[in-house]
N, C-alpha and C positions, 0 to 999 in steps of 0.2 A: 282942681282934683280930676284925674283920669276917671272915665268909665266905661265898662264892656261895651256901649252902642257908639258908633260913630257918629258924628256929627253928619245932621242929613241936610246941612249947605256944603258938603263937600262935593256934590256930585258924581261920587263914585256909589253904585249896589251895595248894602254888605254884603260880605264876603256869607260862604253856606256855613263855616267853623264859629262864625258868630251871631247865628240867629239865635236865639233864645229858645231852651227845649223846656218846657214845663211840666214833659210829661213824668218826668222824674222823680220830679217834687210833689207831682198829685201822687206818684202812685205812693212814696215813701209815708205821706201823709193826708189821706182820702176823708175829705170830712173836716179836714184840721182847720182850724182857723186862720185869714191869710195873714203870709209875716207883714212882718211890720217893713218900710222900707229902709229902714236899717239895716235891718239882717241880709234883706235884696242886695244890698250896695255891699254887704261884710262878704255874700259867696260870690259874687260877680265876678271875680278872678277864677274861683276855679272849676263853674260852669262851661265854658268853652271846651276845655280837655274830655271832660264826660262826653259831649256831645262830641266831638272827634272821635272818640272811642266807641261810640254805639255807632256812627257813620262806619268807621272802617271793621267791627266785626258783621256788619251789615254785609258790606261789599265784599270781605272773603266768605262771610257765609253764601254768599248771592255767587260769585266765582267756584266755590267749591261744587253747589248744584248747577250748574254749566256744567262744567268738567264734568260731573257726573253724568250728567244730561247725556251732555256727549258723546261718552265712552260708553254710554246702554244705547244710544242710536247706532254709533260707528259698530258696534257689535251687533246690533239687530241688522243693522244692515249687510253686514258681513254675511250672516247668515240667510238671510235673503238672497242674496246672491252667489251661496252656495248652494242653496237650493233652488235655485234659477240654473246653476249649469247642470247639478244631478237630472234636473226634470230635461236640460236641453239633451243631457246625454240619452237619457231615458227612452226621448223623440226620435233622436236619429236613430238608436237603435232599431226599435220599432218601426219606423221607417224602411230601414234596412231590409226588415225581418217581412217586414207588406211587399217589399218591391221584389225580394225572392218567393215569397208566395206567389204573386202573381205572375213571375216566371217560369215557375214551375206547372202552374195551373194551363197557362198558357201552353206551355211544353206537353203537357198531359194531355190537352185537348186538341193538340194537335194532333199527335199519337193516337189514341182513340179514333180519331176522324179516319186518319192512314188506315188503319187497321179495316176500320167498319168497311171504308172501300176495297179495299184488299179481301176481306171475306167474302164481300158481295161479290165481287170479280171472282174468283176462286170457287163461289155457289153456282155462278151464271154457264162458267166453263164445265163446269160439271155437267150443269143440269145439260145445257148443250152435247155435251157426250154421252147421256145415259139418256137422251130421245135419240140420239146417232143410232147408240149401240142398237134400245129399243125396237127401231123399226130397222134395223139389219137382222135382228134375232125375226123378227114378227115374217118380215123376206123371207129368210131361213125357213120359217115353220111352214109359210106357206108352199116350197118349192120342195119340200121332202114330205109334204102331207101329197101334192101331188104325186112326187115320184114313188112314194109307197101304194098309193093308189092305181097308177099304172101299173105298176110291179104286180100288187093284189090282179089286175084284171087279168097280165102278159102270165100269170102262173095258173091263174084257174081254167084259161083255154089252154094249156098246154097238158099232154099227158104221156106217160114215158111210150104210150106206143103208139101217139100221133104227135110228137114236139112239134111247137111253133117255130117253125122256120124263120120267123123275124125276128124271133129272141134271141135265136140261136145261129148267128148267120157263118157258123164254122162248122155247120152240118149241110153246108149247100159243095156242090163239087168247085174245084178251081175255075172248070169252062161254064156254070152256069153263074158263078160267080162275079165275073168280067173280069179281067185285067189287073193285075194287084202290083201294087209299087211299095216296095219294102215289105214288112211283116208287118201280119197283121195278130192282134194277138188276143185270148180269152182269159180269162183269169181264174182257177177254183174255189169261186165262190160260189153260193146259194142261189145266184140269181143269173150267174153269166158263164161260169164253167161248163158243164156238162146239162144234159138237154132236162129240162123242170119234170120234177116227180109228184105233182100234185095233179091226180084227177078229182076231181068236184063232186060233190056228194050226190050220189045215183045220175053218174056217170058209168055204164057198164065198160067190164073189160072186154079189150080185143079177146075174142072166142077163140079155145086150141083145138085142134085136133085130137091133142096125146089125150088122154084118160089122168086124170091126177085124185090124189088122194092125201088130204091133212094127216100128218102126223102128228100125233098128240102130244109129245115131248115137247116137240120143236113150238105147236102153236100155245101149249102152257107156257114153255121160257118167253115167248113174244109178250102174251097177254097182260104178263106180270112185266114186262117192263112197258108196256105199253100204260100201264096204272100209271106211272112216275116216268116219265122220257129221260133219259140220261145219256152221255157219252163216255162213259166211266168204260172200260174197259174190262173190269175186275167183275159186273155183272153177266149173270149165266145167259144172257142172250149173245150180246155183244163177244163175251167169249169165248162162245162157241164159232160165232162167224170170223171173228179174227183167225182162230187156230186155224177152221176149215178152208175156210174164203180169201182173206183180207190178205195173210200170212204167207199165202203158197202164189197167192197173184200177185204180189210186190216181191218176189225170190228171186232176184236177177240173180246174173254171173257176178255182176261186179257190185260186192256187199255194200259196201262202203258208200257210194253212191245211192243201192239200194235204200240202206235207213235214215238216209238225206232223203230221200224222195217222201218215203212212210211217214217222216215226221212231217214234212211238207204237209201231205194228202190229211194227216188229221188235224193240221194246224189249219186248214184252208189259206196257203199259202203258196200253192203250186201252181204256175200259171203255164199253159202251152200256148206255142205261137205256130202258125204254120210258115213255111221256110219258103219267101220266093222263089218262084216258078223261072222269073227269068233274071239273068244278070246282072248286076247291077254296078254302074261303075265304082272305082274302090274313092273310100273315104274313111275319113279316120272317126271311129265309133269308141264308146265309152266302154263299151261291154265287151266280156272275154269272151270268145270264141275258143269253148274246149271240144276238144274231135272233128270231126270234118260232115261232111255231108253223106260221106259215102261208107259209115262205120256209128252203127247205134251204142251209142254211150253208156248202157246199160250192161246189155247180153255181150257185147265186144265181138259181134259179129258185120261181116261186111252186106249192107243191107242200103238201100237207098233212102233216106231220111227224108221225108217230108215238115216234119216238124222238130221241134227245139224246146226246152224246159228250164224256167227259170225257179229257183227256189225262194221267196219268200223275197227281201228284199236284193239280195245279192246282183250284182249284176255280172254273174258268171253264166253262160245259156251251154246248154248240154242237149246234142242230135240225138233223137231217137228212130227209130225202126217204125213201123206201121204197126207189126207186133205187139210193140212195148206201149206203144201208145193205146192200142186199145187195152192194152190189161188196165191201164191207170184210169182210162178211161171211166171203164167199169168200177174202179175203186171209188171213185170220184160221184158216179152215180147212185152207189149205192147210198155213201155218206151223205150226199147232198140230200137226198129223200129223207134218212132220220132225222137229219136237222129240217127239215120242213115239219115232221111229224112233233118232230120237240117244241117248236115254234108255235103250231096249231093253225099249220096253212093247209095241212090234210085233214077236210071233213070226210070220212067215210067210217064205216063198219069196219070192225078188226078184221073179219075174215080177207076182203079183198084187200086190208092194208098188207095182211099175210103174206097172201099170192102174190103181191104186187113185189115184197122183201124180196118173195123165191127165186121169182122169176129174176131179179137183180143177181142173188146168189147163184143164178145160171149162168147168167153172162159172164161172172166171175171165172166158172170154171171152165168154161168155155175159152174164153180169151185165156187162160191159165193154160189149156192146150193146146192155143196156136189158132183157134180158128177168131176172123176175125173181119169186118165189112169190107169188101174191095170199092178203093175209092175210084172215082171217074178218071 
């Protein structure tokens, strides 16, 4: 009679489909009493197939969590290594975003660097020109602080009826003079045209012979601008002396030159030159020669000209007479003294500031009728 074991002289393992499972039979019957070996031998046939059948849903159950296994690894993994390139993207970007920062950083503080020196250069050259400037201005003050000091000295010894002949070196004659080569020329201004009208306080005047006597009219309109100095023209001092004086001594023949001249004499812009004495070979000069030597520019009379008249900056020069000359002269003198007195380089009392006017408005009229110094 067959039985489900193999004969163990055969020398073959059994096979795994026919080892004997018993745990079937315990569970079906836990407790139970064992069978008999009868009933052993009656199921012996169809124990094998049981046990085939719990081996193979073993084995697909044991394949199916594989498979499972698998496809949650292959999927974690997946995503692992999608979030392995996000973060590599992530990197470079940042990367990226570091390495233009610090280009830029770079670039910036280059720039600032340039700059800072470039300021500094830029302050250095400054400051270099504003100590330039400094001690050229500081030059400046001290070379005009002298030359107003001088000035101050060369007017306080000069007085209209002893002028400084050093100040004044166009009141000396031609022969005491020496030898002159070209023109030489003064200007009408305050300090170099006409001879200085400041005498020094209790300086007496040169004494006259005549007998004189203040007029009250005349030294009240003085007084009252002597309060406030002006050169207005429109005040009762000044306008009287114009109408009387100023008006009828500047009245040439020839008008129109005339109040070229006036406006000169009040702009202090009239400069005379005296006219060389000896020949001089010809060359070619900037400035126009209008009229001649031998015909004053003025009155249009034939007169021998010793000097010539420039207006203001023009470089036109007009001959005058010995005549005309001194009437302007006188005009020149006069103005030059109010503007001293306006200035406050005349210390004296009104009264002798008075006489000292008068006597100017003498010369006025004087030269106004012809009489006039004969020169050497």
């Amino acid at each position: 009679m067959w039985s489900g074991q193999p004969h163990p002289d055969e020398g073959h393992p059994p096979p795994l489909e026919t080892v004997p499972v018993s745990w079937k039979g315990c569970r079906e019957s836990p407790g139970g009493p064992a069978e008999s070996p009868a009933g052993e031998e009656a199921q012996g046939e169809d124990s094998p197939t049981a046990a085939q059948l719990d081996v193979l849903r073993l084995r697909s159950s044991s394949m199916e969590i594989r498979e499972k296994g698998s496809e949650f690894l292959k999927e974690e993994l997946h995503k692992a290594q999608k979030e392995l390139q996000l973060k590599d993207e992530e990197c470079e970007r940042l990367s990226k975003v570091r390495e233009q920062l610090e280009q830029e950083l770079e670039e910036l503080t280059a720039s600032l660097f340039e700059e800072a020196h470039r300021m500094v250069r830029e302050a250095n050259m400054k400051q270099a020109a504003s100590e330039k400037q400094l001690k050229e201005a500081r030059g400046k003050i001290d070379m005009l602080q002298a030359e107003v000091t001088a000035l101050k000295t060369l007017v306080l010894t000069s007085t209209p009826a002893s002028p400084n002949r050093e100040l004044h070196p166009q009141l000396l004659s031609p022969t005491k003079a020496g030898p002159r080569k070209g023109h030489l020329r003064h200007k009408s201004t305050s300090s170099a045209l006409c001879p200085a009208m400041c005498p020094t306080a209790g300086h007496p005047l040169t004494p006259d012979k005549e007998g004189k006597e203040v007029d009250t009219t005349l030294f009240a309109e003085f007084q009252a601008w002597r309060e406030s100095p002006t050169l207005d023209k429109t005040c009762p001092f000044l306008e009287r002396v114009y109408r009387e004086d100023v008006g009828p001594c500047l009245d040439f023949t020839m008008q129109e030159l005339s109040a070229l001249v006036r406006a000169a004499v009040e702009d202090n812009t009239l400069t005379i030159e005296p006219v060389a004495s000896q020949t001089l070979p010809a060359v070619t000069v900037a400035a126009v020669e209008c009229g001649s030597t031998n015909t004053c520019a003025l009155s249009g009379l034939a007169r021998a000209c010793r000097h010539r008249i420039r207006l203001g900056d023009s470089e036109s020069h007009y001959y005058i007479s010995p005549s005309s000359r001194a009437r302007i002269t006188a005009v020149c003198n006069f103005f030059t003294y109010i503007r001293y007195i306006q200035q406050g380089l005349v210390r004296q009392e009104v009264e002798p500031m008075f006489w000292e006017i008068t006597r100017l408005r003498k010369e006025m009229s004087l030269a106004k009728l012809g009489f006039f110094p004969q020169e050497a």
